[in-house]
N, C-alpha and C positions, 0 to 999 in steps of 0.2 A: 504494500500500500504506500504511495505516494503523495504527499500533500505538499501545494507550494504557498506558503503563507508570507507576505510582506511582513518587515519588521513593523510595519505600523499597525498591520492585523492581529498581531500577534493574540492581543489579549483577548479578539473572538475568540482564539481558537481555543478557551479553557473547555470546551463543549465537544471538544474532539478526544472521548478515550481513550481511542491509540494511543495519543503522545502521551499518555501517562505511562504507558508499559518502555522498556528498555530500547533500543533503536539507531539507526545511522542519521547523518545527519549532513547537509550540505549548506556550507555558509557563503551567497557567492557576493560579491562585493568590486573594487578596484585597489590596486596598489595606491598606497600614499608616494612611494618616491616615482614610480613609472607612468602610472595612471593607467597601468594594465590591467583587463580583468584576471580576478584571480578565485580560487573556491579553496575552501578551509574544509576537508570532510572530519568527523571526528564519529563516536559510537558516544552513546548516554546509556546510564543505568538506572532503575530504578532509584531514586534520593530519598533522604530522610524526609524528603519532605510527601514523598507517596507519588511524584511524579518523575518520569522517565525523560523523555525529549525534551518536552513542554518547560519541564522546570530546568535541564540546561539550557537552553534557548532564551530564556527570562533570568538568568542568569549572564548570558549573553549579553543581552538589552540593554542591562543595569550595569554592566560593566562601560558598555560602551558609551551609555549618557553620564560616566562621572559617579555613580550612585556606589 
């Protein structure tokens, strides 16, 4: 199963749960020094917080705004 969600979507997607079970993951984006596109794949596990994807992904988010 495949889901492509914007970072600004993100928090629809609490209603999705798949992403709570463990999962791969594609993060696609641009280089800061090239300005090349670039994709970050990683794998998620289940958290203590009871979600898999979702909650590294929101994890993700919060890093990236500074939080």
């Amino acid at each position: 199963m495949v889901y492509k969600i914007p970072k600004i979507l993100l928090g629809d997607a609490k209603n999705i749960n798949f992403l709570n079970q463990s999962g791969v993951y594609f993060l696609f984006g641009e280089n800061e020094k090239t300005g090349k596109p670039q994709c970050y794949i990683d794998q998620a596990g289940v958290r203590k917080t009871e979600r898999g994807v979702l909650g590294r992904l929101e994890e993700w988010k919060r890093d990236a705004e500074g939080a």
